[in-house]
Structures are given as structure tokens and as C-alpha cells.
N, C-alpha and C positions, 0 to 999 in steps of 0.2 A: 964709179968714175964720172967723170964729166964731159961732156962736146965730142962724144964718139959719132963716127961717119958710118953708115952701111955703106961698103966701098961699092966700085963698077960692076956691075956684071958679079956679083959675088953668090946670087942664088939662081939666075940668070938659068931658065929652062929645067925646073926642080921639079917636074911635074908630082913627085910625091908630096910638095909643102901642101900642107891644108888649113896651118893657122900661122899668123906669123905674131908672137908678143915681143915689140918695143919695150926696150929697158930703158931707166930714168936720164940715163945720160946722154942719149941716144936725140942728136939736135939736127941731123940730116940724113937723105936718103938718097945715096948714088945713081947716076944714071944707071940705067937699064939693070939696076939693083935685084929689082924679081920679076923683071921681062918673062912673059911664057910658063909661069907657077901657075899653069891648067887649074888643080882643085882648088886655089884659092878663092873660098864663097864669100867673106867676111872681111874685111879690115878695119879697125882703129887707127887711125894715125893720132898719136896722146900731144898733149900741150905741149912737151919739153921737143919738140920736132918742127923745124921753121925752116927747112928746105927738102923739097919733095923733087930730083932730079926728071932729064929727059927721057923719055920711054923706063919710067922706073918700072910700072905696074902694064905695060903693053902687054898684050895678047892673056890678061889673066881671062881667060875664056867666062869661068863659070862665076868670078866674082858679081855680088848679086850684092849689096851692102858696103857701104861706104861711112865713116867717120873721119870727117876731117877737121882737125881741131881751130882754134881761135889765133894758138898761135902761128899758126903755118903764115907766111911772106912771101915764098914764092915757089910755082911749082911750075916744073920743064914743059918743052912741047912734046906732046903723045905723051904724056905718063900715064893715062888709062885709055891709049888708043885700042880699039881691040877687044876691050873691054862692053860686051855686046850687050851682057844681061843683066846690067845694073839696074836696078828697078827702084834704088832707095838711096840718095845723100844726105847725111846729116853734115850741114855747114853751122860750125859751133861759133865763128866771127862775127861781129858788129859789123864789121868791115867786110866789104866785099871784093877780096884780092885779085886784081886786075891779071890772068892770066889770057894768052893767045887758046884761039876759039878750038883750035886742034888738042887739046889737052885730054879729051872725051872724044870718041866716037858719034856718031851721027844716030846710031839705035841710041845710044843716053840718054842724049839729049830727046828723041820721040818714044822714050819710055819710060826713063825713073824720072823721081818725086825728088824735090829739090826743099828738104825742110831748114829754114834760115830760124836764128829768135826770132821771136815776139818783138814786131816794131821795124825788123829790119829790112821787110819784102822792097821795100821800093830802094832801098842800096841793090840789092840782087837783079835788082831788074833794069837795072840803069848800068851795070857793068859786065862787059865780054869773059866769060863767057856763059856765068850764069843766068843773064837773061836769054839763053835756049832754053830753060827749063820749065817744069808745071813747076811752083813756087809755092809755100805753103810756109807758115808761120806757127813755131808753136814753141813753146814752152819747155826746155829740156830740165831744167831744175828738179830731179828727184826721179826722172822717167829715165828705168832702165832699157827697155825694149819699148821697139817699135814694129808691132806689126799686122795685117792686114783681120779681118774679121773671120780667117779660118781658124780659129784655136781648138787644138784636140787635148781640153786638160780636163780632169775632175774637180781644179782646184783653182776657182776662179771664185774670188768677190767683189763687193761692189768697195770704194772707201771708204763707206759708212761699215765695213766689215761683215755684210749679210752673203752668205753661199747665194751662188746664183745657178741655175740651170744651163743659161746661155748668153749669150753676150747678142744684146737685140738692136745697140745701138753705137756708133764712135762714140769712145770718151777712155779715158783711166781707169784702169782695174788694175786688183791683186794677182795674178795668173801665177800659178805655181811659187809666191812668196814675193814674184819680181813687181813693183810696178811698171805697168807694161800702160801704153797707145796703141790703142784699137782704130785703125782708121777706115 
């Protein structure tokens, strides 16, 4: 189908959700939609999603990772109030969508990583409320994960395809088949 809404309040204190996947028709996401979803660690917000409501995602305690896509337009006040342990946004826009500074939490903002494209740091840092962030620039074209220099795999190479022992420095690797960002 096409131009489905996640209604109000429709998962609203689910503490058992622990992932949530957006279907393709799926173009907004109600106010206080998954207000209080405790175990949600992870979110994707996909392209086909261009309105993110008021306290949609408030008090997701544990969510730690963020995707939010290119075409999102506009998203509510507090939709990740509450939201303490965010440590990582990926903003997938050229554009950097003008939302009110309450949209995030105040630990967000003095803890996660704000990665914008390649070229775009100074749109982010010139509009509210992404310039609270540490801003970082990079390249998402073909990078499945993002993540920090602790990796516990046996199955890491470099893109030149050579096994590697250990991961010594930032940059792109193969980790378990994914291309991954070692930051």
C-alpha cells in the first residue's frame, strides 16, 4: 500500500518492542507513536518517511543509534526527548531540516556523534538544532555499519581483501561480510 500513518499513541509504553521495521508505504509517524518502547536500542527511519511526530520516540531509554533519512521534512517537539543514550545519528540529508532545539535531549546533544554527507558539516552547523552536536562528515555510499574500535569478530579484512588480526586504525573494513566504519 501507500501513505500509511503509524497512528497516536499506537505502541505508546511497549516496553517489550526491541526493533521496529518501517514498511514501504509507511510516509509518517504519529505523535507519541512509540513514546516509552524501554528496549528500543536501534532505529532506521527509511526514505519513504517525511513526518516524524511530537514525543514520537520520548523516553526510548536505551535507544543508542539513530538513522534518519534524506527524506524526513519535519519532525515534532520531544520526539527523542528522554532519549539519554544516544551516542550515534546518522543524518542521511543535504539539507539540514530546521527542527525546535527540544527535539533531543540535552545528554544528545553532550554525547552522540552527529554524522552528516561528505560536504554537508557547515549546513548542520548553521541550523537548530543540529548545531549542538560533535558533527562529523562522511561518506555513507556502500557503508553498512558504523561502529566504534571495539570489534569482537574473527572475520575482519582490510578492502584490499587480506584477514587481519586487528583493527589498528579508523577507516573501512569487511567485519563479518558487512562493510563496516571503524571510528
Amino acid at each position: 500500500g501507500e501513505n500509511y500513518s503509524i497512528g497516536e499513541c499506537v505502541f505508546e509504553n511497549c516496553t517489550r518492542l526491541t526493533s521496529v521495521t518501517f514498511g514501504n508505504g509507511v510516509t509518517s509517524i504519529g505523535n507519541s507513536a512509540f513514546k516509552g518502547c524501554t528496549w528500543l536500542t536501534k532505529l532506521d527511519i527509511p526514505d519513504n518517511v517525511t513526518h516524524v511526530g511530537s514525543r514520537a520516540f520520548e523516553d526510548c531509554e536505551k535507544l543508542e543509534e539513530l538513522y534518519i533519512s534524506a527524506s524526513i521534512e519535519s519532525i515534532g517537539n520531544n520526539a527523542f526527548a528522554g532519549c539519554n543514550n544516544i551516542f550515534e545519528i546518522k543524518a542521511g540529508s543535504k539539507k539540514a531540516i530546521t527542527a525546535n532545539e527540544n527535539i533531543f535531549s540535552s545528554d544528545a546533544y553532550n554525547n552522540a556523534v552527529l554524522y552528516v554527507p561528505t560536504g554537508r558539516k557547515f549546513a548542520y552547523e548553521k541550523a537548530t538544532p543540529w548545531s549542538n552536536f560533535y558533527i562529523l562528515e562522511m561518506d555513507f555510499t556502500g557503508v553498512e555499519e558504523i561502529t566504534d574500535n571495539r570489534v569482537q569478530s574473527t572475520d575482519i579484512y582490510n578492502l584490499q581483501g587480506r584477514k587481519l588480526e586487528k583493527i589498528t586504525q579508523p577507516g573501512i573494513y569487511i567485519i563479518n561480510g558487512k562493510k563496516t566504519f571503524i571510528k
